[in-house]
Each structure stands twice: as structure tokens, then as C-alpha cells.
N, C-alpha and C positions, 0 to 999 in steps of 0.2 A: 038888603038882606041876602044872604048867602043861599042859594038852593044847595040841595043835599051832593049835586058832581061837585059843586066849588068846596064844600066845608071835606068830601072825600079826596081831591086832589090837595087839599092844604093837610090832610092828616099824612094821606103817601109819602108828601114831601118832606113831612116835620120827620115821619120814619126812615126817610131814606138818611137825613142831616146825623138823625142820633145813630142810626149802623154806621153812618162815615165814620161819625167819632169815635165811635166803640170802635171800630180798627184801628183808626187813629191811634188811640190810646193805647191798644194791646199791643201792637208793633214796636212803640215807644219802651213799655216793658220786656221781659227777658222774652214770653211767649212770643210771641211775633211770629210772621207768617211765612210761608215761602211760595213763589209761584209756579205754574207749568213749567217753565223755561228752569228754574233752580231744581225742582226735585227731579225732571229729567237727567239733569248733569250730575246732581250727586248719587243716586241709584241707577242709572246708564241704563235706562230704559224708554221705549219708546213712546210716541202719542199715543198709540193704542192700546197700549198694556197699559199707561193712566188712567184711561177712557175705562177701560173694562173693569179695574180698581173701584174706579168710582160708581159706575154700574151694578159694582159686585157688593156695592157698600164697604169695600175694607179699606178704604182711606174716609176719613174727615175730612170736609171742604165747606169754603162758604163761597157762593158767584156772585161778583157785584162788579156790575156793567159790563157783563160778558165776560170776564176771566176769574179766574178759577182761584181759590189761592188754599194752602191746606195750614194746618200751626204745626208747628215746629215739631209738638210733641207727635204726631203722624208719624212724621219720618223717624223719631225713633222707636216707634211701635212698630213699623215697619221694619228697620235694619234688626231687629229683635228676631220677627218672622223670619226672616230670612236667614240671618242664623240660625235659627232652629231645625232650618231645614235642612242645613247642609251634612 
């Protein structure tokens, strides 16, 4: 019989399997995601101004296993922002 750590490590896991796949599958579609490394290069902005973004709440991100990744639609709410402000 299962104690309660074993049936909560089997449920973690069964959640970690179904969030893979739900990226899986959203990348597979048009939404799809972009990482640190991509949204740096395409708004020419640094680590830190990410970091603080994300801090500040004005970007969307999801972390899984340590990296960052944002959807597609961010970065156009962003380059939005950013027109607006010029």
C-alpha cells in the first residue's frame, strides 16, 4: 500500500508529465513560446530589465526546470507598450 509521500510524489509527477505536454502541444500550435535568450535578441534588452519585467508583473511567463519561457502573445503586448511610448 502506498503511504501518503508515495501517492503525493506519483501525483507531482503525473503533473509535471501533463504541464510538459501542455507545452508540448502549445508550441506545436501558432501560440508557442519564446525563451530568455529569444526575447532578449528580439527587444535588445538586457537580463535585468527581463528580471525586473517579470518582477514588475508586465510580462507573462511560465518556469519549468529553471528557465523561463514567455508566449508569443507577450512580446506583442510588449512591442505595443513600447510604441506607445515613443
Amino acid at each position: 500500500m502506498m503511504n501518503e509521500n508515495d501517492n503525493m510524489e506519483q501525483m507531482l509527477l503525473d503533473l509535471a508529465q501533463t504541464l510538459k505536454a501542455l507545452l508540448q502541444k502549445v508550441e506545436e500550435e501558432d501560440e508557442g513560446f519564446y525563451d530568455n535568450a529569444d526575447l532578449k535578441s528580439m527587444l535588445h534588452i538586457s537580463d535585468r530589465t527581463l528580471y525586473r519585467w517579470r518582477q514588475q508583473g508586465l510580462v507573462r511567463y511560465a518556469k519549468m526546470n529553471g528557465k523561463f519561457y514567455y508566449p508569443k502573445s507577450t512580446l506583442r503586448s510588449i512591442r505595443k507598450r513600447m510604441r506607445g511610448r515613443s
